[in-house]
Biotite code that builds the C-alpha atoms (Angstrom):
import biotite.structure as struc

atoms = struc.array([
    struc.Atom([0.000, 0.000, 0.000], chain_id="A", res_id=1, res_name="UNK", atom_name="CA", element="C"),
    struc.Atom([1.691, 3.670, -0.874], chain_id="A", res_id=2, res_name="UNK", atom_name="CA", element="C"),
    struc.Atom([1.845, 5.827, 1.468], chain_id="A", res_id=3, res_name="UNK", atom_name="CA", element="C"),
    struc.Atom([0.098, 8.906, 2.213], chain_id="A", res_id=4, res_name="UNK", atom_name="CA", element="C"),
    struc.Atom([0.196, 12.199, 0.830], chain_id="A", res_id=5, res_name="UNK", atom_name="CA", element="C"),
    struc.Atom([2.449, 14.796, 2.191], chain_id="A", res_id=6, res_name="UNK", atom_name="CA", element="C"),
    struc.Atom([0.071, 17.088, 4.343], chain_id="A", res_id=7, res_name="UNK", atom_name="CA", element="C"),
    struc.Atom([0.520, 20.834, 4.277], chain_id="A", res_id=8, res_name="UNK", atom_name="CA", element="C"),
    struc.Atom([0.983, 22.761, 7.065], chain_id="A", res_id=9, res_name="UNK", atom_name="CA", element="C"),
    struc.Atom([-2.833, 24.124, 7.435], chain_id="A", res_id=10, res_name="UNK", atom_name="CA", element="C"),
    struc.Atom([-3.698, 19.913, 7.214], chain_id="A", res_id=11, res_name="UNK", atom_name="CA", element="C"),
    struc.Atom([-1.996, 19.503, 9.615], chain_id="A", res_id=12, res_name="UNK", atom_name="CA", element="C"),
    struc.Atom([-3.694, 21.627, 12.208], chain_id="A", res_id=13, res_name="UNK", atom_name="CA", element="C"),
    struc.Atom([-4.138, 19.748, 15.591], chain_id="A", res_id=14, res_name="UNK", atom_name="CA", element="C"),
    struc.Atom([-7.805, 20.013, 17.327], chain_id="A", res_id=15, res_name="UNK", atom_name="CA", element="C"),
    struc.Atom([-8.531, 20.006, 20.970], chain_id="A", res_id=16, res_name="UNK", atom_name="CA", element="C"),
    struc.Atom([-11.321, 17.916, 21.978], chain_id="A", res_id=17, res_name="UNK", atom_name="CA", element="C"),
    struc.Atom([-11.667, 18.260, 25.590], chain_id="A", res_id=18, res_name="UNK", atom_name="CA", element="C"),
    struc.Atom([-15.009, 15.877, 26.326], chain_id="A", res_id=19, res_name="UNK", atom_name="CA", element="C"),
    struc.Atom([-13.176, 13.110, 24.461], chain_id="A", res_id=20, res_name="UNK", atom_name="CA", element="C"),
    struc.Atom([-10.077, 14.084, 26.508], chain_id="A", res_id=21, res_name="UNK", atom_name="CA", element="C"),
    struc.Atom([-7.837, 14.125, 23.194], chain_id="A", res_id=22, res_name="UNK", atom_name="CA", element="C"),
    struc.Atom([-5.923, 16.496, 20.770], chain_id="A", res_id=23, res_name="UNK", atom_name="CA", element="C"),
    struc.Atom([-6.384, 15.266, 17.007], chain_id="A", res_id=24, res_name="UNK", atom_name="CA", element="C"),
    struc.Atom([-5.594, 16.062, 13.401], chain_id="A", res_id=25, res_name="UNK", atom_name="CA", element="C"),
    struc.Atom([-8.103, 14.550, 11.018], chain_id="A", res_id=26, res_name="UNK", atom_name="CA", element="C"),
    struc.Atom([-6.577, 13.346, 8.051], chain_id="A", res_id=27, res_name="UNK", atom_name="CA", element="C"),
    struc.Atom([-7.795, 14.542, 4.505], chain_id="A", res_id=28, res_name="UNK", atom_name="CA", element="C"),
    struc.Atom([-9.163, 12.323, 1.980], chain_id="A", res_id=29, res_name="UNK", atom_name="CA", element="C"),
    struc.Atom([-9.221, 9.252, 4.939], chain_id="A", res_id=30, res_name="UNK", atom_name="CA", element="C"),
    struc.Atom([-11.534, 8.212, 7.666], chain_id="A", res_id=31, res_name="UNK", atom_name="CA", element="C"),
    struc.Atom([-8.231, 7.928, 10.125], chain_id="A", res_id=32, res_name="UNK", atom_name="CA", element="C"),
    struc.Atom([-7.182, 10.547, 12.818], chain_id="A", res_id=33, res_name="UNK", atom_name="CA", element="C"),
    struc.Atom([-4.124, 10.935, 14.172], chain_id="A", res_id=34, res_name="UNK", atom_name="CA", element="C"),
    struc.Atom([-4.419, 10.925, 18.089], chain_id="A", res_id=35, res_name="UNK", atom_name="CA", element="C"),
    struc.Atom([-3.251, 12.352, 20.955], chain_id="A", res_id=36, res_name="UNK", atom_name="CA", element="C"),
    struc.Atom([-5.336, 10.865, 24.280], chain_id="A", res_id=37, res_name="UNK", atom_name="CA", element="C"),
    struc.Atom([-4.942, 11.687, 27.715], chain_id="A", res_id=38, res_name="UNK", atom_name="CA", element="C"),
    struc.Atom([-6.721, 11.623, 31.138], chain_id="A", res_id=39, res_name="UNK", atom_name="CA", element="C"),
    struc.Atom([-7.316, 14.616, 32.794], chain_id="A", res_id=40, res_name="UNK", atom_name="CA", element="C"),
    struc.Atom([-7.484, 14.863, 36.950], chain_id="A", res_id=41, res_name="UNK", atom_name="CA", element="C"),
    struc.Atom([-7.969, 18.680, 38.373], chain_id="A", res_id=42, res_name="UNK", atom_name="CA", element="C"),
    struc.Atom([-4.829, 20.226, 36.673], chain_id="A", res_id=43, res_name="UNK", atom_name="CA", element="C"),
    struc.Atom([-3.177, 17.300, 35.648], chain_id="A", res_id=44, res_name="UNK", atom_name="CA", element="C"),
    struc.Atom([-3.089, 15.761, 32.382], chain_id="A", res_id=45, res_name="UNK", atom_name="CA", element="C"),
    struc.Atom([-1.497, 12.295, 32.021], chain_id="A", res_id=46, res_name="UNK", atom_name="CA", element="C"),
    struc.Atom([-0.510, 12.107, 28.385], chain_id="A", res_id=47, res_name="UNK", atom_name="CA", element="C"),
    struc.Atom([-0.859, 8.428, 27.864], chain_id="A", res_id=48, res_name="UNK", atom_name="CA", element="C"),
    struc.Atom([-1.496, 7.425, 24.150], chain_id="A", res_id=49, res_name="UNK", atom_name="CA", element="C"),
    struc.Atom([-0.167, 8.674, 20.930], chain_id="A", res_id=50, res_name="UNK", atom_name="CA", element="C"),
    struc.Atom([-1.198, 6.927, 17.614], chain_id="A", res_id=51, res_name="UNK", atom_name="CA", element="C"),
    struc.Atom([-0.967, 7.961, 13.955], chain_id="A", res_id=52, res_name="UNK", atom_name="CA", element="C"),
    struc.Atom([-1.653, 5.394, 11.111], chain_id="A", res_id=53, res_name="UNK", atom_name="CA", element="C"),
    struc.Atom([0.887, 3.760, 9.587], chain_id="A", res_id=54, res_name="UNK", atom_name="CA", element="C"),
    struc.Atom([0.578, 5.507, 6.002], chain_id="A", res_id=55, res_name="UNK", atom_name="CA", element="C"),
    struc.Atom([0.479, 8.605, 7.644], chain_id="A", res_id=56, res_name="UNK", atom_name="CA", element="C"),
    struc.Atom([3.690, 8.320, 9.959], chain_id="A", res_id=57, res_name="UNK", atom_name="CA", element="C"),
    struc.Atom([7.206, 10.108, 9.250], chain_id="A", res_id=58, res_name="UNK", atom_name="CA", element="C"),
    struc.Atom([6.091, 13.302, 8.664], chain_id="A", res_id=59, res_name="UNK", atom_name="CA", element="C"),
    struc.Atom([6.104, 15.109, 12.203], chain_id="A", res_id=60, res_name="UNK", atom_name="CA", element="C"),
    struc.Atom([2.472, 14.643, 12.908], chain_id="A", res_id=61, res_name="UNK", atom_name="CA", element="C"),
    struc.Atom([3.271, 12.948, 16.445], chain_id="A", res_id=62, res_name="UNK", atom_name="CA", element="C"),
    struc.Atom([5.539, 15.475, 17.107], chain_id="A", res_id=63, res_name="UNK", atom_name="CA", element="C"),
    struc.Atom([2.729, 18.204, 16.152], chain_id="A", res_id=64, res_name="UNK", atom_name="CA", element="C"),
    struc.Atom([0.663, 16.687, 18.693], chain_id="A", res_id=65, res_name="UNK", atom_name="CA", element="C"),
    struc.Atom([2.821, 16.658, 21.286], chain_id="A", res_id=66, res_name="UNK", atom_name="CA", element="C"),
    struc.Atom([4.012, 20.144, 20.961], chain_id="A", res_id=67, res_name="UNK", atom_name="CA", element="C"),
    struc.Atom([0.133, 21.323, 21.187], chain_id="A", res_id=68, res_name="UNK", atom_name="CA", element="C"),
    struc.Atom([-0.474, 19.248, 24.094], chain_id="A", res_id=69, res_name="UNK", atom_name="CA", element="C"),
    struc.Atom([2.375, 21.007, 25.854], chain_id="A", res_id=70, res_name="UNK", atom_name="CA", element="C"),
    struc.Atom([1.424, 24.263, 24.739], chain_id="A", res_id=71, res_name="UNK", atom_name="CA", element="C"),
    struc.Atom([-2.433, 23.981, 25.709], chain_id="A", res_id=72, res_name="UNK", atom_name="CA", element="C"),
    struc.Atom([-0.782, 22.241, 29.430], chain_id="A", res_id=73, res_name="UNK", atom_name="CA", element="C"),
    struc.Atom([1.396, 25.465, 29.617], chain_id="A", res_id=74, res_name="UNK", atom_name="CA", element="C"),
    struc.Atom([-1.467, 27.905, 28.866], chain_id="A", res_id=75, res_name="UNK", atom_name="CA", element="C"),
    struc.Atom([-3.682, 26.229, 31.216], chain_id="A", res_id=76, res_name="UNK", atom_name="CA", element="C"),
    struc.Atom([-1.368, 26.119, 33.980], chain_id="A", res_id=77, res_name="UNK", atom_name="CA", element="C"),
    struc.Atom([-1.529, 22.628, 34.575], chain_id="A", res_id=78, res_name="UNK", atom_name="CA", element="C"),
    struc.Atom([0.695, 20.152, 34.763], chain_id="A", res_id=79, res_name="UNK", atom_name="CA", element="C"),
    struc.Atom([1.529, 16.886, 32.783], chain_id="A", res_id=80, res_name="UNK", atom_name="CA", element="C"),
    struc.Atom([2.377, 13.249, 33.862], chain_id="A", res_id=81, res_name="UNK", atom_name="CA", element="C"),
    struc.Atom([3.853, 11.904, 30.358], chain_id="A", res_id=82, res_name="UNK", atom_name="CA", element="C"),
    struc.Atom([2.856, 7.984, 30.192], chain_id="A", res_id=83, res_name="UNK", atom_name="CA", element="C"),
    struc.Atom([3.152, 7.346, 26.771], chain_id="A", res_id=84, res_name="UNK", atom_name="CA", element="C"),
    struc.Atom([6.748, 6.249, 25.540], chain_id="A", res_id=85, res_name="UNK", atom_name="CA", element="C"),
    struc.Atom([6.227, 7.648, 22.203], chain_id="A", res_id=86, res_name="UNK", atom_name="CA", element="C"),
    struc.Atom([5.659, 10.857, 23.769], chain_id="A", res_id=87, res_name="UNK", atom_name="CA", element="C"),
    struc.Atom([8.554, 10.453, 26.751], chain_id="A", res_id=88, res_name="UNK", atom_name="CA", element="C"),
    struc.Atom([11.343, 9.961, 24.078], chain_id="A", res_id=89, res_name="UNK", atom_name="CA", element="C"),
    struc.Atom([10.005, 12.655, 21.913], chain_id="A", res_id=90, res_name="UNK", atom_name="CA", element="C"),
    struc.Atom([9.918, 15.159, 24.839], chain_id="A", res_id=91, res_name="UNK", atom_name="CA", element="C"),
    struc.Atom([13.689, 13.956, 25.816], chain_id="A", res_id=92, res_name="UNK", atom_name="CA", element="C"),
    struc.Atom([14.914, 14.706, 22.446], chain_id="A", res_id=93, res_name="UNK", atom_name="CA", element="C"),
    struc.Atom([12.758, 17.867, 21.629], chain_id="A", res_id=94, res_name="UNK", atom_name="CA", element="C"),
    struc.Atom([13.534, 20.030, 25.141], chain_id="A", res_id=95, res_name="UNK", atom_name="CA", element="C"),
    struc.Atom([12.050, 23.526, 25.093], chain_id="A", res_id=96, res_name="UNK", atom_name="CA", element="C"),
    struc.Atom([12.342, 26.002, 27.644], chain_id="A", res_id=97, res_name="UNK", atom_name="CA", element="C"),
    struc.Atom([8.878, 26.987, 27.616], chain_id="A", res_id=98, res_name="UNK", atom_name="CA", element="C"),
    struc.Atom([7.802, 23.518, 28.944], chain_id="A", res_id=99, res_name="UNK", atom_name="CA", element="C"),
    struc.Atom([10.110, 23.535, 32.045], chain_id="A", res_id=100, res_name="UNK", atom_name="CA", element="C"),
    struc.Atom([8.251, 22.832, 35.060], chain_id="A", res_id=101, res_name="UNK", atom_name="CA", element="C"),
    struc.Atom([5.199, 21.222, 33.542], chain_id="A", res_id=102, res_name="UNK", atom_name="CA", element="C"),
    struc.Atom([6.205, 17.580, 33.379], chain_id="A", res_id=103, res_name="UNK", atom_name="CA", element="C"),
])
C-alpha cells in the first residue's frame, strides 16, 4: 500500500477535543485521525497514548501533537504526567524552555 500524501501545514492543524479528553488532526481524503489521548485529573493531564496510522507516519504529525499538548498544558497552567513512551522519548529529544516545570 503507498503511502500517504504529504500534508501541508494548514492539514496539519491539531484540534482540541476536551469531552473526548484528546488532541487530534483529522486526516484529509481518509476516515483515520491521528491521536493524541490523555486523562485529565484537576490540573493534571497524564498524556498516555499517541497513535498515527501507519501511512500517515514520518512526517512530524506525532511530534505536532505533542508540541500542542504542551502548549495547551502550559497555557492552562496545569501540569503533565507523560505515560506514553512515544511521547517520553520525543519530549527527551525535543527540550524547550517553555515547557520547564510542567512535566
Amino acid at each position: 500500500m503507498p503511502k500517504a500524501k504529504i500534508l501541508t501545514l494548514l492539514e496539519k492543524a491539531v484540534a482540541h477535543d476536551s469531552s473526548k479528553q484528546q488532541f487530534y488532526i483529522n486526516l484529509p481524503q481518509s476516515q483515520e485521525t491521528c491521536l493524541l489521548l490523555y486523562q485529565r485529573s484537576d490540573s493534571l493531564l497524564d498524556l498516555w497514548h499517541t497513535e498515527v496510522p501507519a501511512d500517515w507516519r514520518g512526517q512530524g504529525l506525532g511530534g505536532d501533537l505533542a508540541r500542542a499538548a504542551m502548549d495547551w498544558v502550559k497555557e492552562n497552567k496545569c501540569k503533565a504526567k507523560v505515560s506514553c513512551t512515544f511521547l517520553k522519548k520525543f519530549y527527551r529529544e525535543n527540550p524547550n524552555p517553555g515547557w520547564e516545570g510542567l512535566m
